[in-house]
N, CA, C and O atoms as a Tinker XYZ file with bonds, in Angstrom:
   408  protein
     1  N    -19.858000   75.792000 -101.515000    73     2
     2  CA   -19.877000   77.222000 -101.282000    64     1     3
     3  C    -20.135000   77.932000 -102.619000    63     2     4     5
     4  O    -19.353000   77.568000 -103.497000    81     3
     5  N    -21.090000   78.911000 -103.018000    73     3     6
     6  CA   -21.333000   79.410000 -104.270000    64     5     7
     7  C    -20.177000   80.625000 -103.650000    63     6     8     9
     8  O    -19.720000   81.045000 -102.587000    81     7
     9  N    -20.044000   80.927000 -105.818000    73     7    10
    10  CA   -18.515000   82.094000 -105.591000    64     9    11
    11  C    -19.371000   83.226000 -104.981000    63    10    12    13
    12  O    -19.216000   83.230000 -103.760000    81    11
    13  N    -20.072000   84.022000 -105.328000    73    11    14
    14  CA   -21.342000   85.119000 -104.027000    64    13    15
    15  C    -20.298000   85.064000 -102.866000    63    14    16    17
    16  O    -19.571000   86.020000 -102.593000    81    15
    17  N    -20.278000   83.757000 -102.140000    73    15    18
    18  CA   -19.905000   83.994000 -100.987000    64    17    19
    19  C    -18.555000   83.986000 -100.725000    63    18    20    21
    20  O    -18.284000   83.807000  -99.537000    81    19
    21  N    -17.491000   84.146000 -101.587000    73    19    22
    22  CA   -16.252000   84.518000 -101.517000    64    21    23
    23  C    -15.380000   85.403000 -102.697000    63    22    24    25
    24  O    -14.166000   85.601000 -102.636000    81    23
    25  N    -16.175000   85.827000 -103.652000    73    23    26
    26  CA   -15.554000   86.214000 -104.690000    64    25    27
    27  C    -16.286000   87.813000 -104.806000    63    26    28    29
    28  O    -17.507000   87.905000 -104.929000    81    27
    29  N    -15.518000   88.873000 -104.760000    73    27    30
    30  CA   -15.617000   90.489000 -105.297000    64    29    31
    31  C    -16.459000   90.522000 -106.548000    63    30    32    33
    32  O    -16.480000   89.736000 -107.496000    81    31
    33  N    -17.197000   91.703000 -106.305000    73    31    34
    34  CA   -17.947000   91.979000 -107.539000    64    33    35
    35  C    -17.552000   92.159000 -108.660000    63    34    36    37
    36  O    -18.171000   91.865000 -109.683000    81    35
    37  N    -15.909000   92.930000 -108.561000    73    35    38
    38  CA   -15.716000   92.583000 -109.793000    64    37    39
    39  C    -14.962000   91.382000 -110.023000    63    38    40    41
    40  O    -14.593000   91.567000 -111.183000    81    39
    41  N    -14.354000   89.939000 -109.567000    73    39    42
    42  CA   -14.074000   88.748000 -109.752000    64    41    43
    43  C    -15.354000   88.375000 -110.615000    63    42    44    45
    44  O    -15.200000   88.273000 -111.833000    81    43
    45  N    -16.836000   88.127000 -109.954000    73    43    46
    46  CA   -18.135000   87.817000 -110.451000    64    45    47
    47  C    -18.161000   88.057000 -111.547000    63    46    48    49
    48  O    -18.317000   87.255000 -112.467000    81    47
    49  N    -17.957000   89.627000 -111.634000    73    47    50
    50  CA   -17.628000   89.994000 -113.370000    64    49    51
    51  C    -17.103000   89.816000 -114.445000    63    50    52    53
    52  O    -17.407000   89.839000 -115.637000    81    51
    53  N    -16.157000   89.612000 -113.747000    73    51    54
    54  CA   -14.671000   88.307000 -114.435000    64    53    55
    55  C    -15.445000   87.464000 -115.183000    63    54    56    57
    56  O    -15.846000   87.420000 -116.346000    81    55
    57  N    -15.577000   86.584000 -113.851000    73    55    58
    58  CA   -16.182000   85.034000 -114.582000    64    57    59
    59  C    -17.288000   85.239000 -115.428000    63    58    60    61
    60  O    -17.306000   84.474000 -116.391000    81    59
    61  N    -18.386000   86.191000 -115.343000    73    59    62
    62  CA   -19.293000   86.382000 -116.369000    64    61    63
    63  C    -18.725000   86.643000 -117.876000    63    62    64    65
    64  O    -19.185000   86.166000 -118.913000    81    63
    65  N    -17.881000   87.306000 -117.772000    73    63    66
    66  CA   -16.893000   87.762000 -118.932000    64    65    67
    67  C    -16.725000   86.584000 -119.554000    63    66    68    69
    68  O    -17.249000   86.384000 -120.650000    81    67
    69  N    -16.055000   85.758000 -118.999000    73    67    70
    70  CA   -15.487000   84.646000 -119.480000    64    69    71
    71  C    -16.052000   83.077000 -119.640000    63    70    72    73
    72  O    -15.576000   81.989000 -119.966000    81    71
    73  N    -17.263000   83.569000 -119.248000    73    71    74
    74  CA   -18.781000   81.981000 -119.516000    64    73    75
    75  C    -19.116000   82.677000 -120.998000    63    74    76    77
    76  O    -19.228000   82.069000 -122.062000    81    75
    77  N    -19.247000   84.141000 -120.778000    73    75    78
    78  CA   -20.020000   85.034000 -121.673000    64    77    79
    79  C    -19.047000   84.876000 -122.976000    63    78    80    81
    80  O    -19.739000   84.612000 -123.959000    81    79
    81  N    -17.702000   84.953000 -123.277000    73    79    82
    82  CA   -16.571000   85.019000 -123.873000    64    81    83
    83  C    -16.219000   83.686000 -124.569000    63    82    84    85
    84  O    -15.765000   83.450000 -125.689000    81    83
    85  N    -16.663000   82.701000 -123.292000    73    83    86
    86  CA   -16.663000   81.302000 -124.182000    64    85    87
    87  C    -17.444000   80.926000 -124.811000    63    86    88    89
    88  O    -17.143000   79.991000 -125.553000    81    87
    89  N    -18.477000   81.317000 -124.832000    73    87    90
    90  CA   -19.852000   81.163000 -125.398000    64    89    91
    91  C    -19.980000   81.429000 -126.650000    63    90    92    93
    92  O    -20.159000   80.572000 -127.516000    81    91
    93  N    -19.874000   83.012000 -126.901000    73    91    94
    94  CA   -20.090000   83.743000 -127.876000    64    93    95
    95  C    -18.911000   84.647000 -128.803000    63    94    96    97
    96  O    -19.026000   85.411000 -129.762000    81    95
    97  N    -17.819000   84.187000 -128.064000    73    95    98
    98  CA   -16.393000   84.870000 -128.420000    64    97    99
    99  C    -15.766000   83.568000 -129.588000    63    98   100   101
   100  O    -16.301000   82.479000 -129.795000    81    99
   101  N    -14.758000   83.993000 -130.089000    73    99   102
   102  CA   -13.746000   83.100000 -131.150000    64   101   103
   103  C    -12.648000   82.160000 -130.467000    63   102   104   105
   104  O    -11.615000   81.689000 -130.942000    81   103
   105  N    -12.958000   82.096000 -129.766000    73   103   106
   106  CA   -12.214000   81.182000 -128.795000    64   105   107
   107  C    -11.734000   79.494000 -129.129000    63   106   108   109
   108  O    -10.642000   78.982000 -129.378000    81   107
   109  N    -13.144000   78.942000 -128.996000    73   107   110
   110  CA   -13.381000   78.042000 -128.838000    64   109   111
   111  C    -13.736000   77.139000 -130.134000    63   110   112   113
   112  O    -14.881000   76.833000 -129.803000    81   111
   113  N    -13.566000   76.591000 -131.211000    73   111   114
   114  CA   -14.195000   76.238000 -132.244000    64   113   115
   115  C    -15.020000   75.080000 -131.746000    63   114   116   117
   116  O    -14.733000   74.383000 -130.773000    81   115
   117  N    -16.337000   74.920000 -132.713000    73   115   118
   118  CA   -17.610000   73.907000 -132.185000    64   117   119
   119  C    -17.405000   72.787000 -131.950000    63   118   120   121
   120  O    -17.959000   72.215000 -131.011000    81   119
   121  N    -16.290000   72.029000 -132.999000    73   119   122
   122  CA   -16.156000   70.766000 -133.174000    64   121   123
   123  C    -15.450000   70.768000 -131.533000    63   122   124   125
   124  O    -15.805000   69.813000 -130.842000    81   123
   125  N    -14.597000   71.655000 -130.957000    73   123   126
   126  CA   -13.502000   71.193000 -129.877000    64   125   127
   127  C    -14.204000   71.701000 -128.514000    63   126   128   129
   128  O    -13.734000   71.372000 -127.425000    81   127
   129  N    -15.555000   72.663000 -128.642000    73   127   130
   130  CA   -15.910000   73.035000 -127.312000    64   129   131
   131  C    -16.144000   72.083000 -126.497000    63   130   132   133
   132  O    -16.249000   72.240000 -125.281000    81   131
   133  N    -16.259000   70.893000 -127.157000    73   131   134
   134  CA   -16.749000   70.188000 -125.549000    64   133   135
   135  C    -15.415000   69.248000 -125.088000    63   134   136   137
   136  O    -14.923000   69.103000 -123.969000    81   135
   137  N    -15.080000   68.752000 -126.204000    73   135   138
   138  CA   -14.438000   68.064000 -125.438000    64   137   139
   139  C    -13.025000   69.002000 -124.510000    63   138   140   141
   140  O    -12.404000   68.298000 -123.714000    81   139
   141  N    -12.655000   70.232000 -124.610000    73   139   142
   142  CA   -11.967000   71.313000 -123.976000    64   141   143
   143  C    -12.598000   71.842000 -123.078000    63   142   144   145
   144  O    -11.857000   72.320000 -122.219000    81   143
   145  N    -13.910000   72.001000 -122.851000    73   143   146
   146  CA   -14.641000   72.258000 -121.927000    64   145   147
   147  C    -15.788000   71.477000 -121.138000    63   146   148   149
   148  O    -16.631000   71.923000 -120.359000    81   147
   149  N    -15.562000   70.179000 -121.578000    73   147   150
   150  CA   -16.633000   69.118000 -120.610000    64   149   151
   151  C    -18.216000   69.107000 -121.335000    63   150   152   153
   152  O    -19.047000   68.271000 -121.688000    81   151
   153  N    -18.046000   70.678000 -121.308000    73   151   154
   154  CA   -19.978000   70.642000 -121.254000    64   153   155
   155  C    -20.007000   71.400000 -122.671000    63   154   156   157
   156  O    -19.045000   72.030000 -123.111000    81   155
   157  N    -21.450000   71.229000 -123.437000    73   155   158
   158  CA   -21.604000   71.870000 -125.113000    64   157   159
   159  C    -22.041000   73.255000 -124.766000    63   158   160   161
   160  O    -22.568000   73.636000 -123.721000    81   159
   161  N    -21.655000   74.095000 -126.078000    73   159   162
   162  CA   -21.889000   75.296000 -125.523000    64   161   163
   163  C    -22.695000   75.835000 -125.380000    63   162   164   165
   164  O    -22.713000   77.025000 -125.067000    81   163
   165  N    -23.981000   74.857000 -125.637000    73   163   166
   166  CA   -25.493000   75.394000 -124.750000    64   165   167
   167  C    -25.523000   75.382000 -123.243000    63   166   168   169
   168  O    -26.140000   76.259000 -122.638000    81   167
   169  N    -24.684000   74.129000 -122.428000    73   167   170
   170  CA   -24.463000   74.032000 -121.488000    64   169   171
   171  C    -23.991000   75.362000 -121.028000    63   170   172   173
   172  O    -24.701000   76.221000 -120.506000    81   171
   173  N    -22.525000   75.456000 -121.313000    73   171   174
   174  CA   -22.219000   76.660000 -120.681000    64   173   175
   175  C    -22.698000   78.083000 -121.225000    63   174   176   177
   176  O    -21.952000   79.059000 -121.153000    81   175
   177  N    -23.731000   78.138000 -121.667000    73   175   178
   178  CA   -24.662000   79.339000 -122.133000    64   177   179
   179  C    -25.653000   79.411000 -121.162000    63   178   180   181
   180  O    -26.124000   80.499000 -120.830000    81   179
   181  N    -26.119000   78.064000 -120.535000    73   179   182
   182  CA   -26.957000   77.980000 -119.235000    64   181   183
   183  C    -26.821000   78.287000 -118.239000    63   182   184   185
   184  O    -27.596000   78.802000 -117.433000    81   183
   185  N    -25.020000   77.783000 -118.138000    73   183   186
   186  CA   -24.760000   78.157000 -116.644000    64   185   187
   187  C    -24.106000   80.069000 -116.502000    63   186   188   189
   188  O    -24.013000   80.782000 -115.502000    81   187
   189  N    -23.750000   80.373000 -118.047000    73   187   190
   190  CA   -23.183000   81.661000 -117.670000    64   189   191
   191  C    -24.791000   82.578000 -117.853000    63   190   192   193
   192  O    -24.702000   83.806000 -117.832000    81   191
   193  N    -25.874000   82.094000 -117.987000    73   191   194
   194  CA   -26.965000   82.700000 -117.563000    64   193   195
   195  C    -27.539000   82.591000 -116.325000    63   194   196   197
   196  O    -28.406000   83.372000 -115.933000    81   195
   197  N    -27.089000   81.624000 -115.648000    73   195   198
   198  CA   -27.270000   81.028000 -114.075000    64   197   199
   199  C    -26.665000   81.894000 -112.843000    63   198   200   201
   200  O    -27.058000   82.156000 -111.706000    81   199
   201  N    -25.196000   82.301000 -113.835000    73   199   202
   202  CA   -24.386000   82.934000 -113.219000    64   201   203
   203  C    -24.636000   84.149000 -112.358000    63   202   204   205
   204  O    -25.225000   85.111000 -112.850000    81   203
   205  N    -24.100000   84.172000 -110.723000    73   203   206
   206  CA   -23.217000   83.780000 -109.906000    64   205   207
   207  C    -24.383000   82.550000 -108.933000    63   206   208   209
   208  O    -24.396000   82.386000 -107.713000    81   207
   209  N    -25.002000   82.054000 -109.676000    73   207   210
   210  CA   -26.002000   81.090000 -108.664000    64   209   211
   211  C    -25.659000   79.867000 -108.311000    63   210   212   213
   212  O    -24.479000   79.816000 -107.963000    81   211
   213  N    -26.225000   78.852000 -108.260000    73   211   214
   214  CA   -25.842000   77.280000 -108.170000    64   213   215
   215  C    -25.512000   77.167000 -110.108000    63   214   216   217
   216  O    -26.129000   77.349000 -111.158000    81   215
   217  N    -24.214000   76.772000 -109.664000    73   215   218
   218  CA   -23.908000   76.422000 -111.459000    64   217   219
   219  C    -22.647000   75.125000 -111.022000    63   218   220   221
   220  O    -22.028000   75.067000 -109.960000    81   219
   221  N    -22.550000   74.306000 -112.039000    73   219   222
   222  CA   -21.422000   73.317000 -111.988000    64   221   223
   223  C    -19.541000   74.478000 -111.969000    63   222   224   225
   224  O    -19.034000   75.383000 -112.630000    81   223
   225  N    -19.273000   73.814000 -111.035000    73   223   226
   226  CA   -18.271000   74.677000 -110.566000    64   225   227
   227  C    -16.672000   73.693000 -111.346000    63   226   228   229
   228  O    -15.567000   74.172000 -111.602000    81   227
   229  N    -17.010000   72.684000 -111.478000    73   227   230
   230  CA   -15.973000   72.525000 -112.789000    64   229   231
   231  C    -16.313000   72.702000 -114.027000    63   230   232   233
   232  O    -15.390000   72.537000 -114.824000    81   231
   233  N    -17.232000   72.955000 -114.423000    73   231   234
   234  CA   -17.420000   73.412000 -115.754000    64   233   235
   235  C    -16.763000   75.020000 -116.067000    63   234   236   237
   236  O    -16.247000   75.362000 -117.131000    81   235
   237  N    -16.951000   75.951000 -114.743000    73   235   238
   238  CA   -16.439000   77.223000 -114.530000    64   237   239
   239  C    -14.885000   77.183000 -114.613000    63   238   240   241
   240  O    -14.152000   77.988000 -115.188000    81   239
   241  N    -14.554000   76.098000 -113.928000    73   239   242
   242  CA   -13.066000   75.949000 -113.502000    64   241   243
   243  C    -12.453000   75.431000 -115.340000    63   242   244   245
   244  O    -11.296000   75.620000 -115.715000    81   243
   245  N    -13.144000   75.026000 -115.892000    73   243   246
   246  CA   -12.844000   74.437000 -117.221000    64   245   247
   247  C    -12.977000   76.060000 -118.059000    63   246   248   249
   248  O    -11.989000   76.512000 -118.638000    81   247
   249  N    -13.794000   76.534000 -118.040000    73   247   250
   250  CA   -13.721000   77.471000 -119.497000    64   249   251
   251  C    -12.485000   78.754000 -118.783000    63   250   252   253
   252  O    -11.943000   79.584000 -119.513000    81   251
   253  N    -12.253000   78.676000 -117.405000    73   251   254
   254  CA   -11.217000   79.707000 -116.865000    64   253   255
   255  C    -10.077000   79.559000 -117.539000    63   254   256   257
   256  O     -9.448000   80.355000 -118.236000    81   255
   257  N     -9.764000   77.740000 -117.067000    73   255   258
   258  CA    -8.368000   77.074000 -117.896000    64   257   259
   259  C     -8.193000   77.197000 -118.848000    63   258   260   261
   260  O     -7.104000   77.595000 -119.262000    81   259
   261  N     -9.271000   76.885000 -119.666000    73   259   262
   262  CA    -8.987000   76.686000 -120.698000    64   261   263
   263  C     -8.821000   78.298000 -121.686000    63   262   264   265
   264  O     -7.955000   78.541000 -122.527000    81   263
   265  N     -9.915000   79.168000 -121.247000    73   263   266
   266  CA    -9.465000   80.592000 -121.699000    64   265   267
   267  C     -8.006000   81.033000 -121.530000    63   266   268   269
   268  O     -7.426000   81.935000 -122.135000    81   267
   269  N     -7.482000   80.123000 -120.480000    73   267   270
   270  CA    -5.562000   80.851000 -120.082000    64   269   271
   271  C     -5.260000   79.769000 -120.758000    63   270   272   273
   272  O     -4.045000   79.655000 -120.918000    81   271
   273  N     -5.729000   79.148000 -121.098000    73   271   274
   274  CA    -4.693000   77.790000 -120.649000    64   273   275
   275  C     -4.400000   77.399000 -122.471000    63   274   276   277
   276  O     -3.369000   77.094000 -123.070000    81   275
   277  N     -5.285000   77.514000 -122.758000    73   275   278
   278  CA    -5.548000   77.170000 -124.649000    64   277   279
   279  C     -5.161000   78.111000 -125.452000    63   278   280   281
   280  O     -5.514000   79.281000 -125.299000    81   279
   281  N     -4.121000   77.568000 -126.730000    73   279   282
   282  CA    -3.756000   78.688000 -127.423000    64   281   283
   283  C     -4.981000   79.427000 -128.213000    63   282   284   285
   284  O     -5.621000   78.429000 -128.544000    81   283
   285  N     -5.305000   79.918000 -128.440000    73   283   286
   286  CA    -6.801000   80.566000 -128.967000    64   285   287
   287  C     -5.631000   81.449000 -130.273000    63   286   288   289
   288  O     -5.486000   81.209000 -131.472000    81   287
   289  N     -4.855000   82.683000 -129.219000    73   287   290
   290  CA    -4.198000   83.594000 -130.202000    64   289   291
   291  C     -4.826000   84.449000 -130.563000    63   290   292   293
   292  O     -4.536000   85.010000 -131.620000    81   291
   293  N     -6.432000   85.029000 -129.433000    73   291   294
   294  CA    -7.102000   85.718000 -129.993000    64   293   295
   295  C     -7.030000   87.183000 -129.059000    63   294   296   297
   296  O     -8.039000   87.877000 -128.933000    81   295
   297  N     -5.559000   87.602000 -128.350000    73   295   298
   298  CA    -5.665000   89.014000 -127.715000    64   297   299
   299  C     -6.407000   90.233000 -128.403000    63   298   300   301
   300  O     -6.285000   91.293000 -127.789000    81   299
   301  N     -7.221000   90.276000 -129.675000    73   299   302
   302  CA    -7.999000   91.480000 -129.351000    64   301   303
   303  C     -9.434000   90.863000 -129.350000    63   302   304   305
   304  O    -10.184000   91.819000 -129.156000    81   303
   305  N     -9.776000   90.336000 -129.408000    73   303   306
   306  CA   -10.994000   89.345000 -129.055000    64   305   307
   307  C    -11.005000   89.692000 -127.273000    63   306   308   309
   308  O    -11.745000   90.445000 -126.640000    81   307
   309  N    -10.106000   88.993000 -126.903000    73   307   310
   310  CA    -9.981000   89.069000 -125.276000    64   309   311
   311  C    -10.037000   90.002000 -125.197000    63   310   312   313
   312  O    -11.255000   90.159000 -125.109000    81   311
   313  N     -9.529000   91.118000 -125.137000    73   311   314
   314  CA    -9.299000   92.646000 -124.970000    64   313   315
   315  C    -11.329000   93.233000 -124.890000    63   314   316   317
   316  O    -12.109000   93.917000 -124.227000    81   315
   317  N    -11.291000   92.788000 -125.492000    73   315   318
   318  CA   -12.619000   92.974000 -126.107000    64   317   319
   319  C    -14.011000   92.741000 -125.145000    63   318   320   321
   320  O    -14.803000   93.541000 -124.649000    81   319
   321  N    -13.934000   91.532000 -125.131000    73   319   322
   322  CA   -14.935000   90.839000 -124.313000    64   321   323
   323  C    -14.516000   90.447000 -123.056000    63   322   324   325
   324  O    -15.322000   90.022000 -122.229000    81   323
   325  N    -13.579000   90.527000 -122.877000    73   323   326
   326  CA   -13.078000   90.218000 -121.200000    64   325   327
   327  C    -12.166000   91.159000 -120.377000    63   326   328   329
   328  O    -10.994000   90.926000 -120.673000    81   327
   329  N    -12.306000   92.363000 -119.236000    73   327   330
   330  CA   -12.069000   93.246000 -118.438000    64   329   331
   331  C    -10.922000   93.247000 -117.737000    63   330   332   333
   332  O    -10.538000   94.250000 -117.135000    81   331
   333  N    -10.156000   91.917000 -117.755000    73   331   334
   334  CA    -9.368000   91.364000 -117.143000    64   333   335
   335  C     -8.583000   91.048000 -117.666000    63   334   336   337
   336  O     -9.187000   90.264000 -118.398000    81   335
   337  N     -7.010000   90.938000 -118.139000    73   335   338
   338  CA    -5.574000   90.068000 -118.257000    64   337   339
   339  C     -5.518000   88.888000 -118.105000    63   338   340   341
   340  O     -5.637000   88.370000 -116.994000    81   339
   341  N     -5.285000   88.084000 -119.426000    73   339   342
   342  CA    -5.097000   86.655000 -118.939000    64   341   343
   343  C     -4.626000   85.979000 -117.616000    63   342   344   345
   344  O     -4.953000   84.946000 -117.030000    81   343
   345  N     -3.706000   86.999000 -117.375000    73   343   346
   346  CA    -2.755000   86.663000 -115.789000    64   345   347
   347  C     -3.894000   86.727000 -114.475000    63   346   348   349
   348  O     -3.823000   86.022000 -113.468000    81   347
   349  N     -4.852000   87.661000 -114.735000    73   347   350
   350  CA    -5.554000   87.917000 -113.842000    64   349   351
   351  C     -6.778000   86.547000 -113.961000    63   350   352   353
   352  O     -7.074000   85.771000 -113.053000    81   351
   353  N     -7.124000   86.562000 -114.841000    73   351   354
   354  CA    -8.258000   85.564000 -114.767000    64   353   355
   355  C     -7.265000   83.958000 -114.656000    63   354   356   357
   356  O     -7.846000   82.886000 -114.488000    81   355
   357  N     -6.133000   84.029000 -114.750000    73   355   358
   358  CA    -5.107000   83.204000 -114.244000    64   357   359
   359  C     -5.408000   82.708000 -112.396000    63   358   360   361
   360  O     -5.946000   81.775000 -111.800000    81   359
   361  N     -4.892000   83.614000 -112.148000    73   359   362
   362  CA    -4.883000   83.837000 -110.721000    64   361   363
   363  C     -6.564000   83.765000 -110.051000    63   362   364   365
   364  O     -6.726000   83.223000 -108.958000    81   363
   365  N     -7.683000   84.319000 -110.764000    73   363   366
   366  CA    -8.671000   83.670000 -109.893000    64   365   367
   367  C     -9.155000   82.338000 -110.394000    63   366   368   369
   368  O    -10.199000   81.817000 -110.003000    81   367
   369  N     -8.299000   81.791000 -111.322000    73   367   370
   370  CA    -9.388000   80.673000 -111.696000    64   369   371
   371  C     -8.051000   79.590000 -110.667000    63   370   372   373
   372  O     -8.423000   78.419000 -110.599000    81   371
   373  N     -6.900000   79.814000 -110.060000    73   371   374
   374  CA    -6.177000   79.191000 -109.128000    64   373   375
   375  C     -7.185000   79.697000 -108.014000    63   374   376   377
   376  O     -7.754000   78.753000 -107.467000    81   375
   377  N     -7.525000   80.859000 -107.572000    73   375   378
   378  CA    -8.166000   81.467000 -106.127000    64   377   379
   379  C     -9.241000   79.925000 -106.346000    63   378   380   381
   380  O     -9.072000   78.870000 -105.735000    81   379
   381  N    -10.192000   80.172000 -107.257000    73   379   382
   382  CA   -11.802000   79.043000 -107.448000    64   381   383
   383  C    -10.866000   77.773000 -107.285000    63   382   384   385
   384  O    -11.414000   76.832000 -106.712000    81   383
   385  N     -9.625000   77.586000 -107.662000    73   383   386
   386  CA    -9.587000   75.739000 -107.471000    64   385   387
   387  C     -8.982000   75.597000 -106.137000    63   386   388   389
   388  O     -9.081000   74.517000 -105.556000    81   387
   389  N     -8.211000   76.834000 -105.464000    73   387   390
   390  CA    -7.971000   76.085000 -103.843000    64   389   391
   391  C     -9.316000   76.580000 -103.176000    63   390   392   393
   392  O     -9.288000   76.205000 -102.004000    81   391
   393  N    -10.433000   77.241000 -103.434000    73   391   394
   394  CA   -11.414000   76.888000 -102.749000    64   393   395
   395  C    -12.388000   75.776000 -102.856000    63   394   396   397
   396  O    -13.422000   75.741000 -102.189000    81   395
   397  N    -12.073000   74.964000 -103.618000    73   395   398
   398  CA   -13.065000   74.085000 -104.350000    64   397   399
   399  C    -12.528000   72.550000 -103.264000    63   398   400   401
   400  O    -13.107000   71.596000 -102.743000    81   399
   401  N    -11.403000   72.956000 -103.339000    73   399   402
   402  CA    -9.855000   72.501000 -102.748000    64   401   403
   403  C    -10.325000   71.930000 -100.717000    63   402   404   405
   404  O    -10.217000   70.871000 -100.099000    81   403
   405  N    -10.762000   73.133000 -100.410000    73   403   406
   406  CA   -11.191000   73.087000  -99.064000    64   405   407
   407  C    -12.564000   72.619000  -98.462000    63   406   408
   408  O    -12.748000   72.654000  -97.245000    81   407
């Protein structure tokens, strides 16, 4: 199921935020993007340009986690580049794994 067909325009936005955020934000250092996120960050520069189309949907589910999930320590960075509360992009990147789920 692509997210299009279950996820709000602004959720979509979300996740663009946060392909877009991992990409090009302070997040992530080079040496550790992949192995914290599966794919290099050309990869996910591909798919958050792909984005909301056919894209690897654990790679999405990876930079969500790992944006909540990883100490980064970078709240005005986030503030910044992403529209949303950690808690919030919390909660849809749980919404994307029980649909992934079904």
């Amino acid at each position: 199921m692509r997210a299009g067909d279950w996820m709000t325009e602004r959720e979509l936005r979300i996740v663009q935020e946060c392909l877009d955020a991992a990409v090009h934000g302070p997040f992530f250092e080079d040496w550790e993007f992949q192995t914290l996120t599966g794919c290099t960050r050309e990869e996910i520069a591909a798919i958050a340009d792909a984005w909301p189309g056919e894209v690897d949907e654990e790679a999405v589910q990876s930079v969500l986690g790992n944006l909540t999930g990883y100490p980064h320590g970078r709240p005005l960075a986030w503030r910044r580049l992403i529209s949303a509360t950690p808690e919030e992009v919390g909660r849809l990147d749980d919404a994307w794994r029980a649909v992934g789920d079904t």
